[in-house]
C-alpha positions in Angstrom: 6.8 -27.3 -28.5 6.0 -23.6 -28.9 4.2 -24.0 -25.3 8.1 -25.2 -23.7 9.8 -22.0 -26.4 7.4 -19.6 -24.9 7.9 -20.4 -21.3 11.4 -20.8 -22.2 11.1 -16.8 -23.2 9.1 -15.8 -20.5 11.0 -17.0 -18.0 14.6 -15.8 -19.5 13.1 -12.5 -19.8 11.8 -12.6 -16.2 15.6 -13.3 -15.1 16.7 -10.3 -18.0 14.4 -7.7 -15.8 15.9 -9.0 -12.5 19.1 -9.2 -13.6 19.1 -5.2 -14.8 17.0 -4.2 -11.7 19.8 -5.5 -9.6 22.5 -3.9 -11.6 20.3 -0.6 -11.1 20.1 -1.1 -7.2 23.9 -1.6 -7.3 24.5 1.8 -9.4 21.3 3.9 -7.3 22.7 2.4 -3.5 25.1 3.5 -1.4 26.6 1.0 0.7 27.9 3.3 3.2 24.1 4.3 4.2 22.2 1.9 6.3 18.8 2.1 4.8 20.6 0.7 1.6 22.0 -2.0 2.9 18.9 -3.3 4.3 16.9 -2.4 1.3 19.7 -4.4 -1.1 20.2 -7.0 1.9 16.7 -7.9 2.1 16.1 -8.2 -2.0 19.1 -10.7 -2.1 17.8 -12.2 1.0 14.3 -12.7 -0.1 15.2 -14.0 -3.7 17.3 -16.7 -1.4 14.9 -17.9 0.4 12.5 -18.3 -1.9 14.9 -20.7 -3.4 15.4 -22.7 -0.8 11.6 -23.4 0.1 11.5 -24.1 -3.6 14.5 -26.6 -2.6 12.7 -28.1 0.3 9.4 -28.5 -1.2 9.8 -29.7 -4.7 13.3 -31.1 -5.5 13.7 -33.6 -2.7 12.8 -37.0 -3.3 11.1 -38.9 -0.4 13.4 -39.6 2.6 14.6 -43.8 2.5 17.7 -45.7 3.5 18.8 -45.4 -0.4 21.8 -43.9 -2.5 19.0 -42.2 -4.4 17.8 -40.2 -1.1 20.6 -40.4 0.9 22.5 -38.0 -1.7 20.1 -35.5 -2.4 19.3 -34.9 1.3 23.3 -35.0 2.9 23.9 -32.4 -0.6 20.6 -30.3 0.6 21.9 -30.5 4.2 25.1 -28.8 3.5 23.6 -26.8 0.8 21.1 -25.4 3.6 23.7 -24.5 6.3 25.3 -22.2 3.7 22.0 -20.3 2.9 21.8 -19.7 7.0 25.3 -18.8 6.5 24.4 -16.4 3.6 21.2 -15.1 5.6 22.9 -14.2 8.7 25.9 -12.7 6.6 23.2 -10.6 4.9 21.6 -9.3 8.5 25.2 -9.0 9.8 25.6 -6.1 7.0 22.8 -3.9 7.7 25.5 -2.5 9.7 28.7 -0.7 9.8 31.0 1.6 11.8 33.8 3.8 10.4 35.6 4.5 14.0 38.7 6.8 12.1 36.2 9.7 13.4 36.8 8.4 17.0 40.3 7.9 16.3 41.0 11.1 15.0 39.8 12.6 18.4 41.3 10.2 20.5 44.6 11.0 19.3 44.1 15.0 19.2 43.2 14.5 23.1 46.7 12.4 23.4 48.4 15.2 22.0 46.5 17.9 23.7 46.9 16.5 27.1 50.3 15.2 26.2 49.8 12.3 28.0 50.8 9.3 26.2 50.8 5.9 27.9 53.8 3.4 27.7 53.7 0.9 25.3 55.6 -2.7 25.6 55.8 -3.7 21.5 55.6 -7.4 21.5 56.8 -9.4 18.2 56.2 -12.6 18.5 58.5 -15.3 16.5 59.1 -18.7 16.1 62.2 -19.6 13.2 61.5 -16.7 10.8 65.1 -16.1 8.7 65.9 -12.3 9.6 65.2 -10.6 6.7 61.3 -11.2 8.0 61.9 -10.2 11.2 63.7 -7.7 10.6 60.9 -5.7 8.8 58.9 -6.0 12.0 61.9 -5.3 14.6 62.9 -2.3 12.6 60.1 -0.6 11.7 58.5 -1.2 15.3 62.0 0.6 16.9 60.5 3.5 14.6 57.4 3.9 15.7 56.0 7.4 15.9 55.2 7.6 19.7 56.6 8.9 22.3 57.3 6.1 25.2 57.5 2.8 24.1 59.3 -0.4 24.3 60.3 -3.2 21.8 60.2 -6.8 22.7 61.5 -10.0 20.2 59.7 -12.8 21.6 62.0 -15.7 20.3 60.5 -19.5 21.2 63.5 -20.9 19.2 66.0 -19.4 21.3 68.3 -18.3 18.6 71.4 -16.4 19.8 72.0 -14.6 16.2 68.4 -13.0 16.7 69.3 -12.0 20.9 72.5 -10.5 19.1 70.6 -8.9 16.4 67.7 -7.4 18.3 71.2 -5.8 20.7 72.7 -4.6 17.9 68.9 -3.0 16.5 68.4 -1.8 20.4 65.4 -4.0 20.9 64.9 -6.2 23.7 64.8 -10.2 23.5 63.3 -12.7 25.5 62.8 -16.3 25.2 62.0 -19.3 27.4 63.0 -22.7 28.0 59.7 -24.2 26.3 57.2 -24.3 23.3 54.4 -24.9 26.1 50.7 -23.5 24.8 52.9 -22.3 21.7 51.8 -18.5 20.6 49.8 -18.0 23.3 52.3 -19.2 26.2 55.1 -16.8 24.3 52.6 -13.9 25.0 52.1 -15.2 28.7 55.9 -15.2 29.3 56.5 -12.0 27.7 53.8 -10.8 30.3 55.4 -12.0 33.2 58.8 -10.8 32.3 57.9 -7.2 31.2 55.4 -6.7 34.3 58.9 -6.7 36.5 60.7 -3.9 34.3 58.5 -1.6 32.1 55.2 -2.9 33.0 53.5 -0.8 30.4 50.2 -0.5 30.6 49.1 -1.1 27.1 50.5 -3.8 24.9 51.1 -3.6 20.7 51.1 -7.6 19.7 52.8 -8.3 16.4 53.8 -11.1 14.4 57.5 -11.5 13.3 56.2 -10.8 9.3 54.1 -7.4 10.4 55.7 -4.0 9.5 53.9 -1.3 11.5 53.9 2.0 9.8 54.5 4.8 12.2 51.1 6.3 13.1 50.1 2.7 14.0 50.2 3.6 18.0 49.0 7.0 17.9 46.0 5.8 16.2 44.9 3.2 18.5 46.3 3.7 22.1 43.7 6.8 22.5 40.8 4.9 21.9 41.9 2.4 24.7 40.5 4.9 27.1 36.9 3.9 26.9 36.4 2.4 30.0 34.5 -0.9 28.9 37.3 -1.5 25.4 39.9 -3.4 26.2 40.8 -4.2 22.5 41.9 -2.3 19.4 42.4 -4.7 16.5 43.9 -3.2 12.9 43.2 -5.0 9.3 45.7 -7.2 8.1 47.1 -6.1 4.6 50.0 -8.0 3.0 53.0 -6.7 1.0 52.8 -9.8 -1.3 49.9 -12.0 -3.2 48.6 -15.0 -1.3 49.4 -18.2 -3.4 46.1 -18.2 -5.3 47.0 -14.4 -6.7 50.6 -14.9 -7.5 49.9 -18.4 -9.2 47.1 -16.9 -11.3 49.3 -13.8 -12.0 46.6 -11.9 -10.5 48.1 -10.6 -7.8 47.3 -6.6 -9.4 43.7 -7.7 -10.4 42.6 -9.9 -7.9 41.8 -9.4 -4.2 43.4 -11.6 -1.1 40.4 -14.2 0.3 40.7 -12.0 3.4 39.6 -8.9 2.4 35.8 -9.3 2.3 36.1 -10.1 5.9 38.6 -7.5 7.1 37.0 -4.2 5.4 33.7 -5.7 5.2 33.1 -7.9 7.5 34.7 -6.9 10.8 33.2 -3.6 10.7 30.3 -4.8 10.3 30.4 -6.9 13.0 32.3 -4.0 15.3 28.8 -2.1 15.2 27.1 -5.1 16.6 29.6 -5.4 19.4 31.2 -8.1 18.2 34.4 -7.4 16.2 37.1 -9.7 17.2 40.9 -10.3 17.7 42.9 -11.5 14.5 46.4 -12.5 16.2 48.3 -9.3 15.2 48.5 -5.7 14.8 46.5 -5.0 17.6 46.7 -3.2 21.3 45.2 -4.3 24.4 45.1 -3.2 28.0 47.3 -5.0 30.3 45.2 -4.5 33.2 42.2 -6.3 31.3 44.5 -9.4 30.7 45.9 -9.4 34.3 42.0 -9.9 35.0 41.0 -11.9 32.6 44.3 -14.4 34.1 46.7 -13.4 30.4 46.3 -14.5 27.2 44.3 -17.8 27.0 46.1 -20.7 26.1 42.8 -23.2 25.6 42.3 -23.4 22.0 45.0 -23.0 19.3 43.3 -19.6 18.3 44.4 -17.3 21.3 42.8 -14.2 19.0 39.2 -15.0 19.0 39.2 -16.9 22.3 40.8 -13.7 23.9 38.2 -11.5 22.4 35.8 -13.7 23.8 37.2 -14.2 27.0 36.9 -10.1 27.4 33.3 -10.6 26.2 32.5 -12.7 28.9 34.2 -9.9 31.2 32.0 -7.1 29.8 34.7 -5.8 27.6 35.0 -4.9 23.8 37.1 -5.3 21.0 37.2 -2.4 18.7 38.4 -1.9 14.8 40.1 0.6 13.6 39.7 0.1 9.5 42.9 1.5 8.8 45.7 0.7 7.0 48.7 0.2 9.8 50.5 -2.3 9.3 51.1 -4.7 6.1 52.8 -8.5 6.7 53.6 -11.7 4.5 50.4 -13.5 3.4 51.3 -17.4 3.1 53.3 -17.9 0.1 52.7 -21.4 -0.9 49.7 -23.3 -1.6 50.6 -25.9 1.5 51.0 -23.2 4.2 47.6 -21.4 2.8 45.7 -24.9 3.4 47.5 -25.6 7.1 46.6 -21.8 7.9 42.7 -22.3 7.2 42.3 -25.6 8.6 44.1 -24.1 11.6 41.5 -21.4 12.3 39.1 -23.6 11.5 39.7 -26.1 14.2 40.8 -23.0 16.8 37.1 -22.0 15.9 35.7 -25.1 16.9 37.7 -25.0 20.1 36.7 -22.2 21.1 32.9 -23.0 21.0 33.6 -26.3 23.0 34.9 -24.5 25.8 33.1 -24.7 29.1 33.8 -20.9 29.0 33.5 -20.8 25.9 30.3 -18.1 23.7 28.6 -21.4 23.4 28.2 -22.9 26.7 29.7 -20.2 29.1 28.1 -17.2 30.8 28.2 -13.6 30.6 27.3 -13.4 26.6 24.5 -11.9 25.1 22.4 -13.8 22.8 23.6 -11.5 19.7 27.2 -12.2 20.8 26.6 -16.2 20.7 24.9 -16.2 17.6 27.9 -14.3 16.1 30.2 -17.1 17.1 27.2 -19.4 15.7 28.1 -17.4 12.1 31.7 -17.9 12.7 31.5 -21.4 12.8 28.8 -21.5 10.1 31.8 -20.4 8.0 33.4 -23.2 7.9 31.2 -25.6 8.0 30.1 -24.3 4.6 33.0 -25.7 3.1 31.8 -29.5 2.6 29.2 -27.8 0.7 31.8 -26.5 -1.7 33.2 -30.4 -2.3 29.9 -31.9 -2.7 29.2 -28.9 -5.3 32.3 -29.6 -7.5 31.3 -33.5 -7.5 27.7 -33.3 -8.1 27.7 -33.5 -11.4 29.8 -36.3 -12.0 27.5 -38.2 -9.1 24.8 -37.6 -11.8 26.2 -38.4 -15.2 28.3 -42.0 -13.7 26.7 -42.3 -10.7 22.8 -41.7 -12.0 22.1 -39.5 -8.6 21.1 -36.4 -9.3 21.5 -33.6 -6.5 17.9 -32.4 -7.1 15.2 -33.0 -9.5 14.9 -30.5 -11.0 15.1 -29.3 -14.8 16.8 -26.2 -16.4 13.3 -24.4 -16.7 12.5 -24.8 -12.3 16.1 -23.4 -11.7 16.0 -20.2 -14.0 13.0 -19.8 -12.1 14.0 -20.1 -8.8 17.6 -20.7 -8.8 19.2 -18.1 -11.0 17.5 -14.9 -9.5 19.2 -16.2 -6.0 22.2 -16.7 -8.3 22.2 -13.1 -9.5 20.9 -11.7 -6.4 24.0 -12.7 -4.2 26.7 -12.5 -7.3 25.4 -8.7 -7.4 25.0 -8.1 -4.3 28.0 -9.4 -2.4 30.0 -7.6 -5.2 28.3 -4.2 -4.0 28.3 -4.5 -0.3 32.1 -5.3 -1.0 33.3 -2.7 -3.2 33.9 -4.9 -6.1 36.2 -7.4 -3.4 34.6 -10.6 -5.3 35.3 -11.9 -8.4 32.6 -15.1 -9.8 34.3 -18.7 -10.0 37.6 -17.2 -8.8 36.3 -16.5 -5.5 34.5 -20.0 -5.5 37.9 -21.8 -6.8 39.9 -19.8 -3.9 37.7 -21.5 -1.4 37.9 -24.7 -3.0 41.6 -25.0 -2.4 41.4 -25.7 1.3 37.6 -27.0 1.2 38.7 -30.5 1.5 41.5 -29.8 3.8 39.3 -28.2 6.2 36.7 -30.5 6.0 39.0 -33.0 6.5 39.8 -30.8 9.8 36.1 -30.6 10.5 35.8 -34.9 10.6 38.5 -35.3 13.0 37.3 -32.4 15.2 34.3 -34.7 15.7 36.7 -37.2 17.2 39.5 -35.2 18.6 38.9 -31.3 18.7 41.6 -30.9 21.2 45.2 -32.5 21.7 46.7 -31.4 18.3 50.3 -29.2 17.8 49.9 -25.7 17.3 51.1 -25.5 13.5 53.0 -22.2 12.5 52.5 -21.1 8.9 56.5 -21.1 7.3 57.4 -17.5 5.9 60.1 -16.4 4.3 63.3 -18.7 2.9 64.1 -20.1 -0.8 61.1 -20.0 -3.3 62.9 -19.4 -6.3 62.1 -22.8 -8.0 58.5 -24.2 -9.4 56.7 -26.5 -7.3 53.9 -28.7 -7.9 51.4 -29.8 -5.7 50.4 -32.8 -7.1 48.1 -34.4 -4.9 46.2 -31.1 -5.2 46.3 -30.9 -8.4 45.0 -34.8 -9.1 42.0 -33.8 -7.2 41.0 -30.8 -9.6 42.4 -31.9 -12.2 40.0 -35.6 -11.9 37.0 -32.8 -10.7 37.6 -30.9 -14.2 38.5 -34.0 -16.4 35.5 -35.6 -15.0 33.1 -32.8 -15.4 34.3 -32.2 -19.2 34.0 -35.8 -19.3 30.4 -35.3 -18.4 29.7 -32.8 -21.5 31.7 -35.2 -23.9 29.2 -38.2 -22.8 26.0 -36.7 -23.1 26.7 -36.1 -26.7 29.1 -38.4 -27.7 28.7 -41.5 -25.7 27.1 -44.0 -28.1 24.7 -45.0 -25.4 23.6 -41.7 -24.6 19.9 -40.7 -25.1 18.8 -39.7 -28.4 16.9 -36.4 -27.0 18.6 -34.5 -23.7 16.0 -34.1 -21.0 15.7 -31.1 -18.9 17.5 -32.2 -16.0 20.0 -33.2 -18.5 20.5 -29.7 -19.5 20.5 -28.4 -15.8 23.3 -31.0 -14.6 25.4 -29.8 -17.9 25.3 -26.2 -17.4 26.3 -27.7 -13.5 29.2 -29.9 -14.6 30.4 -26.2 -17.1 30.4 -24.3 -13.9 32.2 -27.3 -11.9 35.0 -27.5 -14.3 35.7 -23.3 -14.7 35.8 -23.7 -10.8 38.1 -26.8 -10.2 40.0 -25.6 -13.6 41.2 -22.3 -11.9 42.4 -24.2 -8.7 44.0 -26.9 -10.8 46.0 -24.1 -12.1 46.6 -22.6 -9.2 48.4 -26.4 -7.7 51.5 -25.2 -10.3 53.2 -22.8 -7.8 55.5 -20.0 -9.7 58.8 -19.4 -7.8 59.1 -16.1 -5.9 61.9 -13.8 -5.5 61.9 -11.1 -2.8 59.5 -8.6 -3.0 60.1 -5.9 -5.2 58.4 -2.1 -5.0 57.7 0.0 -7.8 60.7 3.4 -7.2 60.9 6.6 -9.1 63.9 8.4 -8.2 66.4 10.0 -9.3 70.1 8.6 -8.4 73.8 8.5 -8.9 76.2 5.5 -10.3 79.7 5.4 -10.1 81.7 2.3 -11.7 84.5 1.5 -8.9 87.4 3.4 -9.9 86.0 5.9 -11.8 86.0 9.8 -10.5 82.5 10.9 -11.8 79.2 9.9 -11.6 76.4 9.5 -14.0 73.2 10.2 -13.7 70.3 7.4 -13.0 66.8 6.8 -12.3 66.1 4.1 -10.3 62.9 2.1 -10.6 62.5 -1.1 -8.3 64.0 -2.0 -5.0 63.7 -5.5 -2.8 65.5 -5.4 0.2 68.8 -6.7 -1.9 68.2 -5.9 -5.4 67.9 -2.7 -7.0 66.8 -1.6 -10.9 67.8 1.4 -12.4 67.5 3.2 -15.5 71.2 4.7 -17.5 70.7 8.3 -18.3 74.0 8.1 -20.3 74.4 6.2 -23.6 77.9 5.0 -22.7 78.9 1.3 -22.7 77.4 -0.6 -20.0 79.0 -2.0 -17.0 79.8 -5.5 -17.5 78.3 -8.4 -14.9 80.5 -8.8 -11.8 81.3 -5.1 -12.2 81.7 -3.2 -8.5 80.3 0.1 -8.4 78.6 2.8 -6.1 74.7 3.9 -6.4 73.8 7.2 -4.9 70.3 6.7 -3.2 68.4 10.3 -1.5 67.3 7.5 1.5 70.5 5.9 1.7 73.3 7.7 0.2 75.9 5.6 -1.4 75.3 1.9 -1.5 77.9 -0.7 -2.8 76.8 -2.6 -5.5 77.4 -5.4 -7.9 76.1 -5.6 -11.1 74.0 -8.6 -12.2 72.9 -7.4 -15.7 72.9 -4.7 -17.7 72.2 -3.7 -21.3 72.4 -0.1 -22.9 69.8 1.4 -20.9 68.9 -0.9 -17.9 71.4 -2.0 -14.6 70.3 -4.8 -12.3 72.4 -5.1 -9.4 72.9 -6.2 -5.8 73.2 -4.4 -2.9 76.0 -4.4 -0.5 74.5 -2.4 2.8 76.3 -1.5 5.8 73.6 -2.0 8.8 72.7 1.5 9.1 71.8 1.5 5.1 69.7 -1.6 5.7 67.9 -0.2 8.5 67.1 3.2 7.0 66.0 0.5 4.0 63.7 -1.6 5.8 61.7 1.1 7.3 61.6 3.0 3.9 60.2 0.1 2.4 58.2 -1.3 4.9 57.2 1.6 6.9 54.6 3.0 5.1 52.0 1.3 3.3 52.9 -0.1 0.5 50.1 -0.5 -3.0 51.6 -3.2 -5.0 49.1 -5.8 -4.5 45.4 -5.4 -5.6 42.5 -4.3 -3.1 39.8 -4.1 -5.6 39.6 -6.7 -8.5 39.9 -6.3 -12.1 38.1 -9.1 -14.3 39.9 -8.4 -17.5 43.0 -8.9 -15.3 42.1 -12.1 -13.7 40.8 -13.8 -16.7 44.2 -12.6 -18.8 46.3 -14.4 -16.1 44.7 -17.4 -15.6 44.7 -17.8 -20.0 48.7 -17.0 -19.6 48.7 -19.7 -16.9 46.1 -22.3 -18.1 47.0 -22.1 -22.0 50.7 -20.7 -22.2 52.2 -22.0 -18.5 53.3 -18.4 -17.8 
């Protein structure tokens, strides 16, 4: 007994000392400098794979056509391919390239030389309601640059958008098919425009994308290196993806996507192999006349085109800037067809003939990156079988591993702490424990779902658009979601309850009892979050954060009072009385004086002695200068660094008080 209480110590403090070592590298490192990276990279690293030798060696049980091997190897399997995953990530991230230097060169040279290539401006759009569009028509007609073009590429064929985008004086083209869906819109558009402005450079945008105005002069320039043919911009969103707004997190807690756009992708860009994400990015014309247009093979045109230029001997670069902000999915169903989406366009891609896998004219660096691509998503079974483990074990009597509570603070929590601290570093505090874990679990079995059939049938399946935009104002639940973390939660506190309250439980808990408890814990914080997060809030239109001072007029009335006005969505506005006069009553017509917009008719919706909340009434002009005040530069109202504090307080509003 005082033996197992002084290993017990030794080992917890052995974890202790690792644990502040690590928080020390994370306060003494600078991830901007290589030599840190590596030195942090390889810690993390090591303490991984010592784990999984530990893993391999002396938690597998010997292989046999049994329930009792079977699980433990298929869990070790999946459990490996994510630490290769992990490992290459780590490598991946000894490097990094800031090219705003490059840009801020490139565009001095534009402006020098005053030569400024034409620019076709392609939104692409398939049955967006305007008031999405519209943010990307009308900011794109704003566009600070001198010769460029706009183009609404409709594959709906909707004669209210060809009259809008006449009345906005863009141009409109459609076609008389949905044939290779996004990628065939591009293709026609190519066609078309190669008979009237033929520009040689091409902006691509989809219908929710707002550039901001800088957008072009930033990245045209750096299309004159002779062997780029790509320059692809982050994605950053104007509203919380469904995981942040139904955790009211969306001001403490990151989007899934921003570890790999300001991480990731340049970190890939200084090993040559950044790659095309669909939108927000320019491209040569000349280099898709050669490479025979946008290819239309897989249902991810983005990464196959990159790799089709790869193939040719030319580049995509990124330009980690902030140029443009769009409409991240806003419910949990259009989140889960997304993923599963790029997951199977991934797979496509590699089974190409042509393809980084199979075809020539890549360098072995450039196929294994597509290797880590894919890597990612087949790292998602993993997640499942890691939510269900310890249920396996306490009903099933199959334990993932043997292994007791003393073996895993040995090996398995300093790999624990090593990645948790590390990954929060090389991010810039962009991961958040559990919560990131429970964001991936929402499409984990969707995509692995995805992953099955792609066994079967990778090819032969509709292009499937992610909805945007329309009526979210009411809850919605997503039940069949929700039953599976919801069983994955009640079953792992089920767990707890039956180790220590079942009358046939053992009388003393063994070790790998108390490993498989502190397991089932961690299972049920994990699927508990994403059960939550199956109870979708409603959404109203987005609303930014104003400070200005304004003018309101009650119809009728010959003065004005002072206001200040403090939120504004593209039909609402809030603003704050300066007078302590009786309020406006609801229905009430009356004039606001805006500095953007001048005066704006509006109706009142509420009001009390200090606060107005109205609608607005715009005339197409007002809208217009609207849109691209709003959308046309970048906006801050959702979070790019997490808060935990934050996080935590909105999933206990959600989990314990609904709101």
């Amino acid at each position: 007994m005082l033996e197992s209480v002084a290993d017990n110590a030794s080992i917890l403090s052995i974890d202790v000392g690792l644990w502040v070592g690590l928080l020390v590298c994370a306060r003494l490192l600078n991830p901007s400098r290589a030599l840190d990276r590596m030195i942090f990279g390889a810690t993390a690293g090591s303490l991984l794979v010592i784990y999984i030798f530990w893993r391999w060696h002396d938690t597998l049980p010997r292989l046999a056509m049994s329930a009792q091997s079977l699980w433990p190897h298929l869990f070790f399997t999946l459990e490996f391919i994510a630490v290769v995953y992990t490992l290459m990530s780590i490598v991946i991230l000894f490097r990094s390239i800031d090219r705003s230097g490059q840009a801020d060169l490139a565009e001095r040279e534009m402006r020098v030389r005053n030569a400024y290539p034409a620019v076709d401006v392609f939104i692409c759009t398939y049955d967006e309601p305007l008031e999405v569009v519209e943010r990307s028509i009308l900011t794109a007609l704003e566009l600070d640059y001198p010769d460029f073009t706009v183009w609404v590429l409709d594959d709906t064929r909707r004669s209210w958008l060809r009259d809008y985008c006449g009345k906005a004086g863009a141009r409109y083209i459609t076609r008389t098919d949905n044939e290779a869906a996004k990628a065939g819109n591009l293709n026609n558009a190519l066609t078309l425009t190669s008979a009237s402005t033929n520009a040689p450079i091409i902006l691509v945008l989809d219908a929710d994308f707002a550039p901001q105005r800088n957008l072009l002069k930033r990245t045209v320039g750096l299309l004159g290196e002779p062997n780029v043919a790509i320059i692809q911009t982050p994605q950053f969103y104007y509203n919380g993806d469904p995981i942040q707004h139904n955790l009211l997190a969306t001001q403490s807690m990151v989007d899934d996507q921003r570890f790999f756009f300001d991480v990731f992708q340049p970190a890939k860009d200084a090993w040559g192999c950044a790659f095309c994400v669909g939108t927000s990015f320019v491209v040569r014309r000349d280099r898709l006349v050669e490479i025979g247009g946008f290819p239309t093979q897989a249902i991810s045109e983005d990464i196959n085109l990159t790799y089709m230029m790869l193939a040719h001997g030319y580049q995509t670069w990124w330009l980690n800037e902030k140029l443009s902000c769009g409409l991240s999915a806003e419910g949990i169903p259009e989140y889960i067809t997304q993923r599963s989406r790029w997951c199977l366009g991934t797979i496509q891609v590699a089974l190409l003939r042509e393809g980084p896998l199979f075809g020539r004219g890549y360098s072995a660096i450039q196929r294994l990156h597509y290797v880590h691509g894919i890597l990612n998503w087949l790292c998602k079974p993993f997640l499942v079988l890691l939510l269900i483990a310890p249920m396996m074990y306490w009903f099933a009597g199959l334990p993932a591993f043997e292994a007791d509570y003393l073996a895993f603070l040995r090996y398995g929590a300093p790999a624990i702490l090593g990645q948790t601290i590390y990954m929060a570093w090389i991010s810039r505090s962009r991961t958040l424990p559990l919560f990131t874990e429970a964001t991936h679990a929402i499409a984990s079995f969707a995509i692995s779902a995805t992953l099955i059939s792609a066994v079967f049938k990778p090819f032969g399946r509709p292009f499937k658009i992610t909805d945007k935009g329309g009526d979210r104002s009411s809850p919605k639940l997503r039940w069949k979601l929700a039953l599976t973390f919801g069983l994955i939660a009640f079953g792992s506190a089920a767990s707890i309850a039956l180790a220590f309250l079942s009358p046939y439980a053992a009388s003393e808990i063994s070790s790998l009892d108390y490993f498989n408890l502190l397991w089932a814990g961690i299972s049920m914080l994990i699927a508990f979050i994403a059960f939550v997060t199956c109870f979708e809030l409603p959404r109203e239109d987005t609303c930014f954060p104003v400070n200005e001072a304004g003018a309101l007029a009650l119809a009728g009335d010959d003065h004005a009072t002072p206001c200040r006005i403090t939120a504004l969505s593209s039909f609402a506005v809030e603003l704050i009385r300066m007078t302590a006069l009786r309020p406006p009553v609801e229905g009430a017509q009356a004039w606001l004086y805006m500095g953007q917009l001048g005066w704006v008719a509006i109706t009142v919706a509420a009001a009390n002695r200090k606060s107005v909340l109205a609608n607005l009434h715009l005339t197409f002009e007002q809208r217009r200068r609207l849109v691209t005040w709003q959308f046309g530069s970048p906006p801050g109202n959702v979070a790019e660094t997490v808060r935990i504090t934050g996080a935590i307080m909105g999933l206990v509003r959600r989990g314990f008080r609904g709101r």
